[in-house]
N, C-alpha and C positions, 0 to 999 in steps of 0.2 A: 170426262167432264171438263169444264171448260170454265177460266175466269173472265167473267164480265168486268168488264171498263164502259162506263158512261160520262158524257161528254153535256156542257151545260151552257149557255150562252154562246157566247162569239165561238167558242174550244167547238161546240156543236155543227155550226156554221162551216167548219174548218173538214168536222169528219162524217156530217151528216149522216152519220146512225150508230147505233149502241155495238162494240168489238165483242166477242167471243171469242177466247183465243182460247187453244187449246195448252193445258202447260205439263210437264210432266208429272207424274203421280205421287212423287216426292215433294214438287214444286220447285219453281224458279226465284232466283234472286231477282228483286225489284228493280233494280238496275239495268238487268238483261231482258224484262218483259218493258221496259220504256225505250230501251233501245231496238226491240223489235219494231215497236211502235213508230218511232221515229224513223225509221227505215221506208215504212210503210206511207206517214203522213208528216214531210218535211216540214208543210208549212205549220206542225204546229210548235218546231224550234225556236219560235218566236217569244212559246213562254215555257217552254219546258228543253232542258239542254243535258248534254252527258259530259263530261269534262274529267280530266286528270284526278280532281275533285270528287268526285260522281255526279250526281244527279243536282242540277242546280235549276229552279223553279222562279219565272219570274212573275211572283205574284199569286198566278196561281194556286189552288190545296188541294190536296190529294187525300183523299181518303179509302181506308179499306177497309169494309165493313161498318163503316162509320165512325171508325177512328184514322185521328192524321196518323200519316206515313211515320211520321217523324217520332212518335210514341212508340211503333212496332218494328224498330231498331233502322229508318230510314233507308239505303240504298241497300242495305244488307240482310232488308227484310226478306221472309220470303213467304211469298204468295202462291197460292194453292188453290186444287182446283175448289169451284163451289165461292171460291169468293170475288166478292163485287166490289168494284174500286170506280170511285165518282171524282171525276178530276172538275174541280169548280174553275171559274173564272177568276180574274181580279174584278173584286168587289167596289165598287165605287156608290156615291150617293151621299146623301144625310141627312 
């Protein structure tokens, strides 16, 4: 089985269709399924970066399963198959 990743305004624009990736059946570290990513679609380093630091997001939120990244131990999360992960835009308006 496979983790879905969906992509939402401009991010969409960017990868124009929903990823299916496949991950190992123990699961992958978050960090290493966004730097698959990133491998895959450059331009979207624009708001999503991997650094000495880890995973540094500009603006945009990540979620997995509907909860932020950041709640389900951030870069050292790890994601499995069967789950879905919605990387939002920055949100702007008022």
């Amino acid at each position: 089985m496979a983790v879905i990743v969906r992509f939402y305004g401009v991010l969409k624009e960017i990868i124009n269709e929903k990823l299916e990736l496949e991950v190992p059946s123990d699961g992958i570290l978050f960090i290493n399924l966004i730097n698959e990513i990133l491998q895959k679609y450059a331009p979207l380093s624009e708001y999503i970066v991997v650094t000495e630091k880890g995973v540094e997001v500009k603006g945009v939120t990540i979620l997995v399963n509907g909860r932020h990244i950041m709640f389900l131990g951030g870069d050292k999360a790890v994601v499995r198959s069967g789950d879905i992960i919605d990387i939002l835009p920055p949100l702007h308006g008022g």
